[in-house]
C-alpha positions in Angstrom: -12.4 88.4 128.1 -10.3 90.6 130.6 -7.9 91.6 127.7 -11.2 92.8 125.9 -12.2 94.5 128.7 -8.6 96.2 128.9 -8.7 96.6 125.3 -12.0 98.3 125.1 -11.3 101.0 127.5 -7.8 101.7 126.4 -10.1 102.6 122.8 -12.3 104.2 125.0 -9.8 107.2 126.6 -7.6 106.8 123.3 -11.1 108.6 122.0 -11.3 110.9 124.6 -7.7 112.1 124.7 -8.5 112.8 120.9 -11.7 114.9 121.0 -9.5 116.7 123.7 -6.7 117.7 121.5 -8.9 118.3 119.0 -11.1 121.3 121.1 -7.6 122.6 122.2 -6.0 122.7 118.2 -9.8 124.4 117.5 -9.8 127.0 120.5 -5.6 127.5 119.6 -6.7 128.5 116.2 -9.3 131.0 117.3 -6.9 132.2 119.7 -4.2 132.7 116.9 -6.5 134.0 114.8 -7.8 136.6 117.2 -4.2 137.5 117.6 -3.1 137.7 114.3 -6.0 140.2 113.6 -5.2 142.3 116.4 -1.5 142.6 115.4 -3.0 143.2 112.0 -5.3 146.1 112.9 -2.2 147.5 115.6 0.2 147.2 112.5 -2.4 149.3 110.0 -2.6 152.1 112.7 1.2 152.6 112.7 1.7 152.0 109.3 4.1 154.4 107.8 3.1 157.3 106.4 4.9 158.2 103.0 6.3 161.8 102.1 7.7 164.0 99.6 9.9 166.1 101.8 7.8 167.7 104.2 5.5 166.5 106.5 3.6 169.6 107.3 0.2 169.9 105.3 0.0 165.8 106.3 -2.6 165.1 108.7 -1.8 165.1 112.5 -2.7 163.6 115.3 -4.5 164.4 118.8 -4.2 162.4 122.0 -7.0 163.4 124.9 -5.7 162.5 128.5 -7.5 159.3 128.7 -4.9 158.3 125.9 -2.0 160.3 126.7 1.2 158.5 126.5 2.1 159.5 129.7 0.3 158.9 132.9 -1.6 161.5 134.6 0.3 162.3 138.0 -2.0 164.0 140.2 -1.4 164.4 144.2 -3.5 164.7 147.4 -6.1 163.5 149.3 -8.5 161.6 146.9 -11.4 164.1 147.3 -8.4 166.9 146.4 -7.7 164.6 143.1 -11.2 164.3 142.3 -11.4 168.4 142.4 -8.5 168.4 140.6 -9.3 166.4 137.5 -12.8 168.1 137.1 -11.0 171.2 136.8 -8.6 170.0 134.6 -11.2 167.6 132.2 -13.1 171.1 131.7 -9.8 172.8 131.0 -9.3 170.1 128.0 -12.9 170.5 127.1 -12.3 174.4 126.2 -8.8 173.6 124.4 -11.1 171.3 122.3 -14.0 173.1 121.5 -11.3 175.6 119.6 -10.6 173.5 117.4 -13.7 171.9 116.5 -13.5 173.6 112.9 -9.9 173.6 112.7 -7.8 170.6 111.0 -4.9 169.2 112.9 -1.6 169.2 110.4 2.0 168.7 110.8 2.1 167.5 114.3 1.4 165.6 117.3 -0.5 167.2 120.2 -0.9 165.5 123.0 -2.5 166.2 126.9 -0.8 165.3 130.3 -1.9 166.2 133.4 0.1 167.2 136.1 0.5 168.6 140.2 -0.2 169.1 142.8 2.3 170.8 145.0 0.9 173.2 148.1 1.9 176.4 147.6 0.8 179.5 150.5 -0.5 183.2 149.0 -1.9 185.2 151.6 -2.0 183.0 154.3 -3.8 180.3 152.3 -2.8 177.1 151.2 -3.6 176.2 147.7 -2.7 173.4 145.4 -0.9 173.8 141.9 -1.9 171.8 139.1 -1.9 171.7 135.4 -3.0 170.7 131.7 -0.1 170.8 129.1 -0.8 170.3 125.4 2.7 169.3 124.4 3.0 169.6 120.5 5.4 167.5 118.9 6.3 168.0 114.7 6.1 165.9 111.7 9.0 166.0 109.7 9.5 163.6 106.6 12.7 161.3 107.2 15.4 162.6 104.4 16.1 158.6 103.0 13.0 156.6 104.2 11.0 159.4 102.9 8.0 158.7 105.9 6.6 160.2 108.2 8.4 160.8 111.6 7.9 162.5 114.9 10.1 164.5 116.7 11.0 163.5 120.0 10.5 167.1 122.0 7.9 169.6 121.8 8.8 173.1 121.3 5.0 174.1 120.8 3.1 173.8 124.0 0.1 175.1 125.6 -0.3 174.8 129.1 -2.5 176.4 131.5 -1.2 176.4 135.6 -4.1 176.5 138.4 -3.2 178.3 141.2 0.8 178.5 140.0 3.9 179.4 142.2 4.3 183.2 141.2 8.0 182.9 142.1 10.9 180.6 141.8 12.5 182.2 144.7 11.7 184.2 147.5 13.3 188.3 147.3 16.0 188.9 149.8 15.3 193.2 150.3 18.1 195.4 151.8 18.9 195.0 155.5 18.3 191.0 155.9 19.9 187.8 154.8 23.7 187.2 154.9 26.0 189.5 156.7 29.2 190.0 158.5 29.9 192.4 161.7 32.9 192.8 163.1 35.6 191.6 160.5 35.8 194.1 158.1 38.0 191.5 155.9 34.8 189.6 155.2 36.0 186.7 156.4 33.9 185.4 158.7 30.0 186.5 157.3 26.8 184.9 159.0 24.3 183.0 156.5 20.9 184.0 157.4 17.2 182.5 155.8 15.0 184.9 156.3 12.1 182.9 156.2 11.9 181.1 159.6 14.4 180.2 162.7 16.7 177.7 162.1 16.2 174.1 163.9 14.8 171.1 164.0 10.7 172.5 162.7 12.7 175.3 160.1 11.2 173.0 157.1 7.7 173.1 158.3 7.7 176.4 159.6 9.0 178.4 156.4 6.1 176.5 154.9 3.3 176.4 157.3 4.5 180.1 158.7 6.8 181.9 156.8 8.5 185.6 157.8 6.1 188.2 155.5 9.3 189.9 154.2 10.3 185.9 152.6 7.0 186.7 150.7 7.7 189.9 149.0 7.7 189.7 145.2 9.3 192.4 143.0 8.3 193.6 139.5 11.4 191.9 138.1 10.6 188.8 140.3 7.2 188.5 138.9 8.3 189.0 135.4 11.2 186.6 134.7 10.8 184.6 132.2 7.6 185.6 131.2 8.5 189.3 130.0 11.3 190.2 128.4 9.5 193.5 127.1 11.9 196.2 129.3 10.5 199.4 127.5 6.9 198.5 129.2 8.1 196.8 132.2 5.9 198.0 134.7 2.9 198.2 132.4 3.6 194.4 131.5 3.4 193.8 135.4 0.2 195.4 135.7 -1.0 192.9 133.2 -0.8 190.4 135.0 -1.0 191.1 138.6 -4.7 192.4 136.8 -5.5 189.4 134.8 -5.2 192.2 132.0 -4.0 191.8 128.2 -0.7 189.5 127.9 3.1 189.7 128.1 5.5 188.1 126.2 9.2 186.5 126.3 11.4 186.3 123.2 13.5 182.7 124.1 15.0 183.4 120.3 14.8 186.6 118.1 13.9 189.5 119.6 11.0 191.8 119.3 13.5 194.9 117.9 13.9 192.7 114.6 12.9 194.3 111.3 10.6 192.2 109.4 11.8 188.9 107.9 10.0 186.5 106.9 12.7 183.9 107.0 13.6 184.8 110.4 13.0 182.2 112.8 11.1 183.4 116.1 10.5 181.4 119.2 7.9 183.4 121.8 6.3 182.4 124.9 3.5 183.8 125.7 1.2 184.5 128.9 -2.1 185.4 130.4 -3.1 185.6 133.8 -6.5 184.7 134.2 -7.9 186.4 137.6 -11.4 187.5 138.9 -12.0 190.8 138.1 -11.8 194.1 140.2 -9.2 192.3 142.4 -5.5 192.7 141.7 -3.6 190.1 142.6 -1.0 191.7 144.4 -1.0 194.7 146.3 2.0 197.4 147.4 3.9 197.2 150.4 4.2 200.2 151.9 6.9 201.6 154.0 5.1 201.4 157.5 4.1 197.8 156.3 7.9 197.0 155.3 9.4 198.7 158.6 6.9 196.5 161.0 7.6 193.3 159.0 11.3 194.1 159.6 10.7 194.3 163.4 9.6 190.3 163.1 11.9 189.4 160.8 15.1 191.1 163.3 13.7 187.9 165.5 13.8 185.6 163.3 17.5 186.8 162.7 18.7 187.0 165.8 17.7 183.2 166.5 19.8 182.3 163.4 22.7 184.2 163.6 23.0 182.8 167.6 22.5 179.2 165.8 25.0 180.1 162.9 27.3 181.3 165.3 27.6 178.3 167.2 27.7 176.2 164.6 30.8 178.2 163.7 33.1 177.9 167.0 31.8 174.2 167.3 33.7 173.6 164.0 36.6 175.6 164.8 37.0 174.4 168.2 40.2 172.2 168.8 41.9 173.9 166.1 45.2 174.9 167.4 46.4 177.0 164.2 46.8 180.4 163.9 44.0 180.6 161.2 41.7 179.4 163.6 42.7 181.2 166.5 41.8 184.3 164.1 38.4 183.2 163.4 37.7 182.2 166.8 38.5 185.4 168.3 36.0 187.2 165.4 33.3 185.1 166.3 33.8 185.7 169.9 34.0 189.7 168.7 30.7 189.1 166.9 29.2 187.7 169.7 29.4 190.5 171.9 28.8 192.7 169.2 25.2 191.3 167.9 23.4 192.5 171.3 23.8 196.3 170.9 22.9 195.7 166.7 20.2 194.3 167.3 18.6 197.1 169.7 19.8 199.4 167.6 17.9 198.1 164.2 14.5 197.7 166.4 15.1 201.4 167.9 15.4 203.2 164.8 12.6 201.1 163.6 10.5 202.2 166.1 11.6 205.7 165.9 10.8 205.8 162.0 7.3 204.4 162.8 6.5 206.6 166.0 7.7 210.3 164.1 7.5 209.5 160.6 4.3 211.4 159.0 1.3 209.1 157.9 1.6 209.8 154.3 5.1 208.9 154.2 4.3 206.1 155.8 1.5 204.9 153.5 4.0 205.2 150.1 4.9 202.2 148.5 8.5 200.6 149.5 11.2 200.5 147.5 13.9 199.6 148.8 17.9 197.9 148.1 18.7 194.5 147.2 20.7 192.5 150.5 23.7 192.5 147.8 24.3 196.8 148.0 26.0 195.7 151.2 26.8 192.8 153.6 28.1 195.2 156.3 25.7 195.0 159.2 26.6 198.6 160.1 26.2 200.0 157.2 22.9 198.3 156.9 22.1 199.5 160.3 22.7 203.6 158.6 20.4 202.5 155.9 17.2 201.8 157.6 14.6 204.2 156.5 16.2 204.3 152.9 13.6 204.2 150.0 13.5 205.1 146.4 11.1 206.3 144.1 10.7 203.0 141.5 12.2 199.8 140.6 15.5 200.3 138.9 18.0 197.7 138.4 19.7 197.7 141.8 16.1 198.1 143.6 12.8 196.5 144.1 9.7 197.8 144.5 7.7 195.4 146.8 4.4 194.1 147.0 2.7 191.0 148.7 -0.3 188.8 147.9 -3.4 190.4 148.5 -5.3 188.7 151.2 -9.0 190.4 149.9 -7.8 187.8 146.5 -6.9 184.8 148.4 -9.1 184.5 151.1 -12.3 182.9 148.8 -10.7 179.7 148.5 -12.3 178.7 152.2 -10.2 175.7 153.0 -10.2 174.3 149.4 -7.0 173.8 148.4 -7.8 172.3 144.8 -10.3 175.6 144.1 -8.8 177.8 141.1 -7.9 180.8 142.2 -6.0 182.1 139.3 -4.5 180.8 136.3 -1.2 181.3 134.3 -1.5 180.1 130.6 1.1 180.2 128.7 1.5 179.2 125.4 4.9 178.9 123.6 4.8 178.9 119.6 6.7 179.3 117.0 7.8 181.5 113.3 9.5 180.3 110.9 9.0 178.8 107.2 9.3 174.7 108.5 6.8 175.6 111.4 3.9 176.2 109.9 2.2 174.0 112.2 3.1 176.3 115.5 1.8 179.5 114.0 -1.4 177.7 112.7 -2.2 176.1 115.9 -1.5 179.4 117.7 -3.5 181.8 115.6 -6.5 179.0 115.6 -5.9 179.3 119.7 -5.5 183.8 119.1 -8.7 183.3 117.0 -11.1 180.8 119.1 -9.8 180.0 122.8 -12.6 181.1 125.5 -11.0 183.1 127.9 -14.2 183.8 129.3 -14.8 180.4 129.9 -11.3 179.7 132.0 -12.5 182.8 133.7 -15.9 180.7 135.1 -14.1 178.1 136.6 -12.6 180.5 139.1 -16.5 181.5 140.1 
């Protein structure tokens, strides 16, 4: 009776233990299955696409930033961010309504967005941030005769909120790098010009940097963007004006005669600004003479910190090399005091007799490179020039009327550089028909709102 007993609930779990299995081999089917048909419908999207030797007039593909293949990379506070990506999403939204009638060939064109580093213009901190359409072609593979996307774009389309104008900052006659009293050039003084030197010189050249670090030059301005010489300063006007476009040939050049198998790769730009209100404005002389008087300050703290620096590392040196050197720097030493009185006199004297409209004419004036000799450079102070040449610059500054609107909000547009790169040639068809769909449909106006 106990073995029955034993016997009956061994039958009992036996029966259990099957139904169990069995639910698990049902739900591991539906599972598998669910799997299998997910593969199946992953596998029919990147099926290949077969091809008769080009891959150009075959339908292309378009990736919004919700599905871009690389991960949106935005920084700052989170309200910044938020400001950020609604600028951004309406800057997507007028790239696509261009090409609501237009049909996507030969290419893969896909959105990332990007920024934001903090940049200053006219005493204003502003955030930089930006779309990029990054176009990649279709070519059809020579043996497997599919379809096939090229790695890199050379086709892109990107528009920069609130760019850095400049790469680097101008260094005009009379500041920077110099030497004094060695004639041989062997001992020269290494001077930034855009804050004193020590332990707050990385915040400061940020937070308050010298005025002359922020002069910008026609050439400055224009590199890389224009490589049109002949209209040089009507190609800067342009853009400090948010006025027409400039272009830079990275391959052929605009002198070319007409060939219609010559391959030409152009970048093209707009500055989109508000109207009436350049960008940039002159500096003029009496502007450039006083900035000079606060930048001889910053320059006197570095050279004294430069200095020591020196005869710290040259101390204990017994050899005759370093004797040398140590008696120049001691030279220099004494020598800096009655330079640098003499720089802020004539300063002073240029701003106290010179007449107002002299005064009040734009400055153009040497690169630091004409010389390193700090009494030469002390006989060229009050030397201008009529225009930018080669070996000068005419200067001008952000205009604080522009760049005071953004009222503490670093993430508002206040202009906008677009540029969009494209290509000529007979196996890019794509480029030129995405660019003349972009020449023929792309709302300016409507980039232009966004900085209301």
């Amino acid at each position: 009776m106990q073995t029955s007993k034993k016997m009956k609930l061994y039958n009992t779990d036996s029966i259990n233990f099957a139904q169990t299995m069995k639910q698990y081999l049902i739900i591991s089917i539906i599972l598998l299955g669910s799997i299998t048909c997910f593969s199946q419908n992953k596998i029919s999207k990147e099926q290949p696409v077969p091809c008769n030797g080009d891959a150009d007039d075959l339908p292309g593909q378009y990736t919004d930033y919700l599905h871009s293949k690389y991960p949106t990379a935005l920084k700052g506070t989170a309200p910044e961010k938020a400001a950020m990506m609604k600028q951004l999403i309406a800057i997507e939204k007028i790239e696509e309504a261009s090409r609501s009638n237009f049909k996507l060939t030969g290419c893969v064109a896909r959105v990332s967005f990007s920024g934001a580093d903090k940049n200053i213009a006219g005493n204003t901190i502003h955030s930089s941030y930006g779309y990029q359409l990054g176009v990649y072609q279709n070519v059809c593979h020579v043996t497997e005769h599919v379809v096939k996307t090229v790695g890199e774009y050379r086709t892109v389309l990107r528009v920069n909120v609130n760019p850095l104008l400049v790469k680097n900052y101008l260094l005009p006659g009379g500041a920077g790098e110099f030497y004094l009293t060695d004639k041989s050039r062997s001992v020269r003084y290494d001077i930034p010009i855009d804050a004193k030197a020590g332990s707050s010189y990385a915040k400061d050249r940020l937070s308050h940097p010298s005025r002359i670090s922020q002069y910008i030059s026609e050439t400055m301005l224009l590199k890389d963007r224009s490589d049109n010489y002949k209209s040089k300063h009507a190609d800067f006007l342009k853009l400090i004006n948010g006025d027409g476009y400039v272009e830079n040939w990275v391959s052929g050049s605009r002198d070319d005669k007409p060939n219609p198998k010559a391959h030409k790769w152009i970048d093209r730009h707009y500055f989109i600004t508000r109207p009436g209100v350049p960008l940039l404005v002159p500096v003029t002389r009496k502007q450039y003479l006083e900035d000079m008087l606060e930048y001889y300050e910053i320059e006197k703290a570095n050279f004294y910190y430069n200095l020591e620096a020196q005869i710290k590392s040259s101390a204990g040196n017994s050899s005759e090399s370093a004797k040398k050197r140590m008696a120049i720097l001691q030279a220099d030493k004494a020598a800096y005091p009655q330079l640098y009185e003499a720089r802020k006199e004539k300063v002073k004297q240029l701003l106290a007799n010179q007449k107002a409209t002299w005064l009040q004419l734009p400055a153009v004036v040497d690169f630091n490179n004409s010389t390193y000799d700090a009494d030469q450079r002390l006989a060229d102070i009050g030397k201008f020039y009529d225009a930018e040449t080669e070996n000068t610059a005419a200067l001008y500054n952000y205009n604080p009327e522009y760049f005071k609107t953004n009222a503490g909000q670093p993430a508002k547009p206040l202009f906008m550089d677009v540029q969009f790169r494209y290509e000529i040639a007979q196996d890019k068809g794509f480029s030129e028909r995405l660019f003349n769909n972009f020449l023929k449909n792309y709302d300016m106006g409507a980039l232009r709102k966004l900085l209301e």
